[in-house]
DOMARVO-141752 format. One record per residue: residue in one letter; x, y, z of N, C-alpha, C in turn. Coordinates in pm, whole numbers, plus 50000, padded with zeros to 5 digits. Atoms other than C-alpha are relative to their C-alpha. Layout:
<nodes>
AXYZXYZXYZ
...
</nodes>
This chain:
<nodes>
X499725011350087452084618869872499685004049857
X500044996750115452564625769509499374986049910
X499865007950104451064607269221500525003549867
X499814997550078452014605468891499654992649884
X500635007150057450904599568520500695005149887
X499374995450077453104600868204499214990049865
X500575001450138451534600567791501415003749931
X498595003050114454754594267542499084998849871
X500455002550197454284599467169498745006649998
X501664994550048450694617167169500015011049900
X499794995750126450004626066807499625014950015
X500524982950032449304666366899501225001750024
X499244989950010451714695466898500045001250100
X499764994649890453054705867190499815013850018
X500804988350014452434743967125498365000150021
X501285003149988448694734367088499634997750157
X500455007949874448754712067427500235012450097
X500044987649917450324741267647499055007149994
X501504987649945447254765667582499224989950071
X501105007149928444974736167748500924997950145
X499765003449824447484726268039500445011450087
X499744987749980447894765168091499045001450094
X501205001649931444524763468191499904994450137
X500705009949875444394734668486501134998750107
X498874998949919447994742668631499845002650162
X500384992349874447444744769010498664995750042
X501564999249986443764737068997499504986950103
X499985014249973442594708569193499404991349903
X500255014250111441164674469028498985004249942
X501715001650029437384683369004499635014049921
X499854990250076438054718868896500544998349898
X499415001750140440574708968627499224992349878
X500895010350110438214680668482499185008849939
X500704998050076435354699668434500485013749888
X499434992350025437774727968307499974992949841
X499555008050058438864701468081498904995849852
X501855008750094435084687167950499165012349910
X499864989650089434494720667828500535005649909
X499305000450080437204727567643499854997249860
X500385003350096436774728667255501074995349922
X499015002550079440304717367165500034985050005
X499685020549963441664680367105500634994650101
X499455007249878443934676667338499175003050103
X500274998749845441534686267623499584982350005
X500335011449971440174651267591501354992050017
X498755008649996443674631067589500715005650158
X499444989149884444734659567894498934989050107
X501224999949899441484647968071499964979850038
X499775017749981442174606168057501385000150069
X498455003449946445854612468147499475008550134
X500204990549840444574633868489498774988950054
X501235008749884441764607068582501304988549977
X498555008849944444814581068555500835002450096
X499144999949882447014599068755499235003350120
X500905006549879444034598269002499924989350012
X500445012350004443424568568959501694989650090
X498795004550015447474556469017500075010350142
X499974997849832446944579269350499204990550079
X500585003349964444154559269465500554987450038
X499525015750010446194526569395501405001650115
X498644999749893449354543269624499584999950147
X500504999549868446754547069922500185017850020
X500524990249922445964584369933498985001050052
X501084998049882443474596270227499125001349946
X501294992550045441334617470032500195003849872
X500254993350122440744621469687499605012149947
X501024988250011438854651369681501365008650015
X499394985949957441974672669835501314996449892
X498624999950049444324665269541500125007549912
X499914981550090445324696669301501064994149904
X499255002850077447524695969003501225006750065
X498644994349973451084701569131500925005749884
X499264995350080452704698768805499804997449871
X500135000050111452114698168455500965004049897
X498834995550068454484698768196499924992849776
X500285008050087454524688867825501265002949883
X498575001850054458124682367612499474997549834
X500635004450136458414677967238500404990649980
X499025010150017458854645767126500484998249828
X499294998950164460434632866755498345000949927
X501964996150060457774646866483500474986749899
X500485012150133456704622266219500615005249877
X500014995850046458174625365887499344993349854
X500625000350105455854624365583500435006049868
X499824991250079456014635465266499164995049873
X501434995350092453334649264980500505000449838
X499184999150152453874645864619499605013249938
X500174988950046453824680564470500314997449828
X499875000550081454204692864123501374998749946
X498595005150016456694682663869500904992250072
X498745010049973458204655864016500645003050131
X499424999649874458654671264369499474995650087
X500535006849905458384661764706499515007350098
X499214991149895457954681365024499364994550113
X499995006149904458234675265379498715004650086
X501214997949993455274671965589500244994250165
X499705009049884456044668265977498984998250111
X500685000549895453854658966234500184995950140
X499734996749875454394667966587499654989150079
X500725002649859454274646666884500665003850137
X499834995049870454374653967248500524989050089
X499655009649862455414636967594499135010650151
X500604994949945452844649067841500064991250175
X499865002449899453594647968221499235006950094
X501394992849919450774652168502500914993250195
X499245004449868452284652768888498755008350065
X500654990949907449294657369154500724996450128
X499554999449863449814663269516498805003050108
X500914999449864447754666369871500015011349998
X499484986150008447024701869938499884997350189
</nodes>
């Protein structure tokens, strides 16, 4: 029985997020967390709420055992960046974009 747990719009980079979900790919729940709580980047914390949700959203479908569930799939898309822009000299402008992501977490029974 699969669960699943999807984050739209989250203000990091998607380059950035891949080195952290590089990390917990495969791993089960309890290994990935504390994988996770260690971690000195930003997204490990936003990674680490969206993986106790999609526990949490297993628990609510009626899996057996919590303990035996592993990350099946992890995935993270780019979504539209933000566009800003900085007043420079003379009278110019320039563009200033900021990245967001779409971060998808699929566990499974092992």
């Amino acid at each position: 029985m699969e669960a699943k747990a999807v984050l739209k719009f989250a203000r990091l980079s998607p380059q950035k997020t891949r080195l952290v979900i590089d990390m917990i790919r495969g791993k089960g729940v309890q290994d990935a967390l504390n994988i996770l709580k260690f971690s000195p980047k930003k997204s490990s914390d936003i990674v680490s709420k969206l993986l106790s949700s999609a526990v949490a959203n297993a628990e609510q479908k009626g899996v057996s055992d919590v303990d035996r569930l592993f990350v099946k799939a992890i995935t993270v898309d780019q979504g539209p960046a933000l566009r800003r822009f900085m007043p420079r000299a003379q009278g110019r402008a320039t563009r200033i974009r900021k990245p967001t992501s779409h971060i998808t977490v699929v566990l499974d029974e092992k």
